[in-house]
NUBAPA-573149 format. One record per residue (C-alpha): residue number from 1; x, y, z; chain. Coordinates in Angstrom, 1 decimal, padded with zeros to 4 digits. Layout:
<recs>
NUM,X,Y,Z,A
...
</recs>
This chain:
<recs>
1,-057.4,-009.0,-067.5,A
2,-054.0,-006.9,-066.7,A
3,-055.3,-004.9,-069.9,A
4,-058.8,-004.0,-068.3,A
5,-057.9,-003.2,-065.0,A
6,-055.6,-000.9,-067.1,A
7,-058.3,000.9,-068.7,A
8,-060.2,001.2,-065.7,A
9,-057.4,002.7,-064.0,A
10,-056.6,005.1,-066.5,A
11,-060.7,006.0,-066.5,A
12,-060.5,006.6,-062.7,A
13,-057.4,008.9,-063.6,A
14,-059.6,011.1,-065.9,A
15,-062.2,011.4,-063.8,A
16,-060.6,012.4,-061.1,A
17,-058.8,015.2,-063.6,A
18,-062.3,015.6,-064.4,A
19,-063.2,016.4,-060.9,A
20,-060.7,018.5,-059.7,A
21,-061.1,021.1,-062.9,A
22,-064.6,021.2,-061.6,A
23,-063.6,022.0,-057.9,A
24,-061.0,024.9,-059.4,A
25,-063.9,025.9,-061.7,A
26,-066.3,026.2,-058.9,A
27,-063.8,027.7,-055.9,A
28,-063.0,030.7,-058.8,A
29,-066.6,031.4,-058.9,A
30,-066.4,032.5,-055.1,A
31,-070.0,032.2,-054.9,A
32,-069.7,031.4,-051.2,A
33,-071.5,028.0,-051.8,A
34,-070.6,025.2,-048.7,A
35,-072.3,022.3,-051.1,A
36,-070.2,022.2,-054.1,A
37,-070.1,018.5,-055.1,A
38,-067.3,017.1,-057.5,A
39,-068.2,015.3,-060.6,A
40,-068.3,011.2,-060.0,A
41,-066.1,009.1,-061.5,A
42,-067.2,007.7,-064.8,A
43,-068.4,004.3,-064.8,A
44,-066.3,001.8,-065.8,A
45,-067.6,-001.1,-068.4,A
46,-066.1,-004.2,-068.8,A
47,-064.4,-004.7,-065.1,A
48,-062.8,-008.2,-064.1,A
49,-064.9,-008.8,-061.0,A
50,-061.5,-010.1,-059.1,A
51,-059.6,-006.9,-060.1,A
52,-060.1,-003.9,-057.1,A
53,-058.6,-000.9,-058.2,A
54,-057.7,001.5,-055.3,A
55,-060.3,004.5,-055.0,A
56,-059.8,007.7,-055.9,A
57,-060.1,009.0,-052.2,A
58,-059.3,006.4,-049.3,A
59,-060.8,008.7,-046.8,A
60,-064.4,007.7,-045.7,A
61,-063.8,004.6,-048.5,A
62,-065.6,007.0,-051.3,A
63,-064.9,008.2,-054.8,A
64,-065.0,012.0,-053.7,A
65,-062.8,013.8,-055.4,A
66,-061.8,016.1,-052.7,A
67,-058.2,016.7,-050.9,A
68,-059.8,018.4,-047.7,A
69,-057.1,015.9,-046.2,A
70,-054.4,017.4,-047.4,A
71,-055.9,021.5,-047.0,A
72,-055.7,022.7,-043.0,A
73,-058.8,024.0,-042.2,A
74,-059.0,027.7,-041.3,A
75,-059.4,026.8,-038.2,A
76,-056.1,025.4,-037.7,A
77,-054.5,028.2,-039.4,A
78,-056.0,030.2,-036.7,A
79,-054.6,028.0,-033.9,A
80,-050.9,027.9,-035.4,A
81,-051.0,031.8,-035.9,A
82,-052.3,032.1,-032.1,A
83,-049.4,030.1,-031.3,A
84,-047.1,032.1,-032.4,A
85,-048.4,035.3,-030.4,A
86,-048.5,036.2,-027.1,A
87,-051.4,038.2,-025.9,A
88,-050.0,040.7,-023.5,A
89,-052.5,042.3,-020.7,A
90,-051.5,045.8,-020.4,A
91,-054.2,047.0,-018.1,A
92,-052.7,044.5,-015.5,A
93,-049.6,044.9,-016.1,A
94,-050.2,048.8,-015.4,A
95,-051.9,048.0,-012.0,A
96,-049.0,046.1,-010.8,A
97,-047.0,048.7,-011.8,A
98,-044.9,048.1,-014.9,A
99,-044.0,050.6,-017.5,A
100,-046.5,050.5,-019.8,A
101,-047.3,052.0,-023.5,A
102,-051.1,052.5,-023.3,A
103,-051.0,055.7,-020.6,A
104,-049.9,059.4,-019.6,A
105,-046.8,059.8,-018.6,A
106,-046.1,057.9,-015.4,A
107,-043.3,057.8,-012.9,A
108,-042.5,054.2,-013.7,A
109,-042.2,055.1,-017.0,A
110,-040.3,058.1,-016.8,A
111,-037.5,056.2,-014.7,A
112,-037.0,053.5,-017.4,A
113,-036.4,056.2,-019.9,A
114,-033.6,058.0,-018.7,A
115,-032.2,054.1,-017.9,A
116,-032.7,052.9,-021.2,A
117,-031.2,056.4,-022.2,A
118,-027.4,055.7,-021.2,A
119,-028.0,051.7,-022.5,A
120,-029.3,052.4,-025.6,A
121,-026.4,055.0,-026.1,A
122,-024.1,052.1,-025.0,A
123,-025.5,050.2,-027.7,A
124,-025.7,052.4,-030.6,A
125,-023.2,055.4,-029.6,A
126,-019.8,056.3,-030.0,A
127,-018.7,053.9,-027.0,A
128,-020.4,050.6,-029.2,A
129,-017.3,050.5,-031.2,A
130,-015.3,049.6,-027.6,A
131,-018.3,047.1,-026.6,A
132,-018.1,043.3,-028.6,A
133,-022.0,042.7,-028.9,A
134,-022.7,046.3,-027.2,A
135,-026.7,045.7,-027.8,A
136,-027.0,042.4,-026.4,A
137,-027.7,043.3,-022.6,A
138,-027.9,040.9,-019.7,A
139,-030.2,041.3,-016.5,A
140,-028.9,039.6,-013.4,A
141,-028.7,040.1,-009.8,A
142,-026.3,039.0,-007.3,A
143,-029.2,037.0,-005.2,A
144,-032.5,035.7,-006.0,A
145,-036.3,038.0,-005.7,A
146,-034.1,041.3,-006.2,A
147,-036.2,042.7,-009.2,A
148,-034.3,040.8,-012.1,A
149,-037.4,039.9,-014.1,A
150,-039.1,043.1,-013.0,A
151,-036.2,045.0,-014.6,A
152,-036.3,043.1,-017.5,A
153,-039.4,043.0,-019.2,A
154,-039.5,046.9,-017.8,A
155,-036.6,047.9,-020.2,A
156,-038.0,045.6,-022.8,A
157,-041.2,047.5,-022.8,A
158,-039.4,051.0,-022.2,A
159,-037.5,049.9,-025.6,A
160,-040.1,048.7,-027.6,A
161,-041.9,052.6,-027.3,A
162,-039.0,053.9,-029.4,A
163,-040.0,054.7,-032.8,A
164,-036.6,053.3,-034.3,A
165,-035.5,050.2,-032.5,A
166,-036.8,046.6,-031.8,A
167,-036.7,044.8,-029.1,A
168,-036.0,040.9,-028.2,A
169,-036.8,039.6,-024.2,A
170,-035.2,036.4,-024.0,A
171,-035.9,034.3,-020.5,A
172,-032.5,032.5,-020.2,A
173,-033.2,031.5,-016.4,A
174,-033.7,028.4,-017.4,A
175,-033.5,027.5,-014.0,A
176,-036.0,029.2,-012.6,A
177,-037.8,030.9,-015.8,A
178,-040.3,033.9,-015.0,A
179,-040.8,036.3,-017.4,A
180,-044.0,034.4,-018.7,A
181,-045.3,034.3,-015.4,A
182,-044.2,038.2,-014.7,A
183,-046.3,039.2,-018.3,A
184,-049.3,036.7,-017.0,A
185,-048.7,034.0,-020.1,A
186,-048.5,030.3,-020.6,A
187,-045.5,028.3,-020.8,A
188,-044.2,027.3,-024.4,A
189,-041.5,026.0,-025.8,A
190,-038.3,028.0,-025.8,A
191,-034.9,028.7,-026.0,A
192,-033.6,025.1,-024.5,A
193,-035.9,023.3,-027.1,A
194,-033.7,024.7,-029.8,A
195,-030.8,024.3,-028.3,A
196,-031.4,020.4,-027.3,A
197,-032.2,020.3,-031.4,A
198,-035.9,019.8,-030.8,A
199,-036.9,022.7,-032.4,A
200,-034.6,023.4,-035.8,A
201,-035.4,027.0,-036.5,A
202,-035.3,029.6,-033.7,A
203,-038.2,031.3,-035.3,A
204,-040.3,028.6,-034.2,A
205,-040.1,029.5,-030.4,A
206,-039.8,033.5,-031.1,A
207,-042.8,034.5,-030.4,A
208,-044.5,038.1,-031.4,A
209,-046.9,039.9,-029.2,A
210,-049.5,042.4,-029.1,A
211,-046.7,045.0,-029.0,A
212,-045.3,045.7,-031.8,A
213,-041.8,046.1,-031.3,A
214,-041.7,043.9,-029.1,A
215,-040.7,039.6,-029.4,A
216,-040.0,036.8,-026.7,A
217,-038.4,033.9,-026.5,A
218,-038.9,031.9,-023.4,A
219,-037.0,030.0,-021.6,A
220,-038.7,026.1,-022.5,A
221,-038.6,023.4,-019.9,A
222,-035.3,023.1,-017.9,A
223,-032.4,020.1,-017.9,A
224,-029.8,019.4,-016.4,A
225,-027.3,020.0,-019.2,A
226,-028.4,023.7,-019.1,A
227,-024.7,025.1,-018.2,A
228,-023.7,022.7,-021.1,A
229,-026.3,024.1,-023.7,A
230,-025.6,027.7,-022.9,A
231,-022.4,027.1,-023.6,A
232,-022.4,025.5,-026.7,A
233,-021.5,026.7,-030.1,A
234,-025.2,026.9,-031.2,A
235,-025.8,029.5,-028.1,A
236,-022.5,031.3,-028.9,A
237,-023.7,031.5,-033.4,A
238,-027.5,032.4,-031.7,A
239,-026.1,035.4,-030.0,A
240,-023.7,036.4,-032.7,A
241,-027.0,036.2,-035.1,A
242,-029.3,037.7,-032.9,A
243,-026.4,040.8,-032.6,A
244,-025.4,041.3,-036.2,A
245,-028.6,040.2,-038.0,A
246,-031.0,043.5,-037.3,A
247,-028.8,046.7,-036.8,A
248,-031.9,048.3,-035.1,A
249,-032.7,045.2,-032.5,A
250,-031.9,045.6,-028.9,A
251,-031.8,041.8,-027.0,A
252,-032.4,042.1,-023.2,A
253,-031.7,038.6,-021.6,A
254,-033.1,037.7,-018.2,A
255,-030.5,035.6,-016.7,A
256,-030.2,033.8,-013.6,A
257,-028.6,035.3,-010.6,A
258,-025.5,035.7,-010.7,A
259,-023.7,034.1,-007.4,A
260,-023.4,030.4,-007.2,A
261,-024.5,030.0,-010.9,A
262,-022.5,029.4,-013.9,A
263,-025.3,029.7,-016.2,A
264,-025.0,033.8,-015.9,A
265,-021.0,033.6,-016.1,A
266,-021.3,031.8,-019.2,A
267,-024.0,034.5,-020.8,A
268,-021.9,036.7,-019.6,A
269,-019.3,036.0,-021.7,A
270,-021.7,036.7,-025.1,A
271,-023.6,039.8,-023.3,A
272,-022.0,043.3,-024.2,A
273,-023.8,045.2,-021.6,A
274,-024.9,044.1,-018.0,A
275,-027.4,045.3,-015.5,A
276,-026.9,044.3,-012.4,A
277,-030.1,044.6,-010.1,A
278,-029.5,045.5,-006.1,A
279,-032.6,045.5,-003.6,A
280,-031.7,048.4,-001.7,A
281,-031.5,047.6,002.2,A
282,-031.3,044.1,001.3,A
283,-028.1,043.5,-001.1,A
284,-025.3,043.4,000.4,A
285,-022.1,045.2,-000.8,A
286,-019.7,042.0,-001.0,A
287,-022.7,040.1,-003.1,A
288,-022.4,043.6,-005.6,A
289,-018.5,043.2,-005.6,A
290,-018.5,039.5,-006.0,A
291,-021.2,039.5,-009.2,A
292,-018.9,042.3,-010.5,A
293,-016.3,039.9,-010.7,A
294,-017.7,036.8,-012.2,A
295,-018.4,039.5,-015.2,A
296,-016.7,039.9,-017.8,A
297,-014.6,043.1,-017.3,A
298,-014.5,044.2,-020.9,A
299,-018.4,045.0,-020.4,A
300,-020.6,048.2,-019.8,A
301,-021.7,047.2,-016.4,A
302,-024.7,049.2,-014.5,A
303,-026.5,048.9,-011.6,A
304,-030.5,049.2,-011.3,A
305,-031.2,050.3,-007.3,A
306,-035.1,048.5,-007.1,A
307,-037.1,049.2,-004.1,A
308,-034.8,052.7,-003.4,A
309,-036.4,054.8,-000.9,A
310,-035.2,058.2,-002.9,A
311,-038.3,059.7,-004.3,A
312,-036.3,062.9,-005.1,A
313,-036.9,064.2,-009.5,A
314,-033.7,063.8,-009.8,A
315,-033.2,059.8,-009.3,A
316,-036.8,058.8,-009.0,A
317,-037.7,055.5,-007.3,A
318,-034.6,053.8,-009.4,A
319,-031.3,054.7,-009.5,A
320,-028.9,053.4,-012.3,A
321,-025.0,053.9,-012.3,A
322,-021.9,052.3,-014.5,A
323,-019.4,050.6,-012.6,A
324,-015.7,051.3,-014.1,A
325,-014.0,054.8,-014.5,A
326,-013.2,054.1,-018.4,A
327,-016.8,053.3,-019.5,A
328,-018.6,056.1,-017.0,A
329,-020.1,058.5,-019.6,A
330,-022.8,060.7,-017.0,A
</recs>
């Protein structure tokens, strides 16, 4: 009997050979058929009726020949490649008045340029070879609601309109993550997935968008080992990566404010360049000095004035100065 149910196997075999020359046969004719049939299994004489040999196909219990079960559809090709984008609304973000690509010259946009002047100089110039990680550039403020995330994904969309350079937006406020919400997108997984080991490539929650300079990571859902994750030797071989890796890639990193939170000393501590956002009328002068200080004093720092009441050409609605006598270059 062992001998039979031998034979019968190997017949099933065969035909299912059989079968999937006739699929390859039929898929090169790219006749745009949707009822291409594969060739049944020959029948098999002389079966022990106790023996059951597995079908060729357990799906639907049937001797189809097909492996549609092991092929994604096209449609979920499409979903995973939608995943990985992020479909930026430029119109909206022009009426509520960020620097946009898509226009005439604007005011908006005309005062991120001369900002991202004097940090992409920073980054790329003469004074890089002073700065450790010179294009890596942190946005903080010394209190919460001063313009942070504002200033943020401004640059990074004032960056990603140069012809040579590339540009990364990282949310590391993992406390209170808003870049997402600032470019009206959905919440995905981010930056704390991978470094909690959830995610095992960081190209997983790098995510391209409609701009093509232009990548994200977000921030991911918070926990409460966030000071311990940022400060881990994954974070600190991320950075270094993200640095040295692309010699034409500019990283801006949203971080959390800077007073009161060791999350932004700790990113400070990987960031070459800071900029330091101040509500004018609102900050107050000791905040400015004490964020200065938790800083690490080998860094370009600057200072974005948000909200300034100067409308003058010269400084435009924001101001931006470096702090330090040896790295002042204007």
């Amino acid at each position: 009997m062992s001998n039979t149910i031998e034979k019968a196997l190997q017949r099933q075999k065969e035909a299912e050979r059989l079968a999937k020359q006739t699929l390859e046969r039929e898929r090169q004719t790219n006749d745009g058929s949707a009822n291409t049939q594969a060739v049944a299994p020959q029948h098999v004489d002389n079966i022990d009726s106790t023996a059951k040999p597995e079908p060729l196909v357990t799906a639907n219990n049937t001797a189809d020949a097909t492996t549609s079960e092991t092929r994604p559809s096209l449609v979920d090709y499409e979903r995973a490649e939608k995943n990985k984008t992020f479909d930026i609304d430029m119109p909206t973000l022009e009426g509520k008045g960020f620097v946009t690509l898509h226009t005439a010259r604007s005011q908006i946009n005309e005062e991120y340029r001369e900002i991202k002047r004097k940090l992409l100089a920073n980054a790329f110039g003469a004074l890089s070879k002073t700065i450790n990680n010179s294009n890596i550039i942190m946005v903080t403020s010394a209190r919460p609601s001063e313009g942070k995330t504002f200033t943020a994904v401004n640059l990074a969309m004032s960056i990603a309109a140069e012809k040579d350079k590339r540009v990364l937006l990282v949310d590391a406020d993992v406390l209170k993550p808003n870049v997402l919400k600032t470019l009206g997108l959905n919440e995905r997984s981010g930056l704390m997935e991978y470094l909690l080991g959830e995610v095992s490539d960081l190209g997983e929650v790098m995510y391209h968008t409609n701009i093509d300079k232009l990548t994200i990571i977000p921030a991911g859902r918070s926990h409460h080992l966030s000071t311990e994750l940022l400060a881990s030797a994954v974070m600190h071989d991320t950075i270094n990566d993200f640095s040295n890796r692309y010699p034409d890639r500019v990283v801006i990193i949203d971080t959390p404010p800077i007073i009161g939170i060791n999350e932004s000393a700790i990113l400070a501590n990987f960031a070459g360049q800071a900029v330091v956002v101040v509500e004018e009328g609102r900050s107050k002068l000791s905040d400015v000095e004490k964020s200065v200080e938790r800083l690490n004093p080998e860094m370009a720092i600057g200072f974005v004035v948000n909200k300034s009441l100067n409308t003058s050409e010269s400084t435009g609605y924001y101001g931006y100065h470096y702090y330090g006598g040896s790295r002042t270059n204007d």
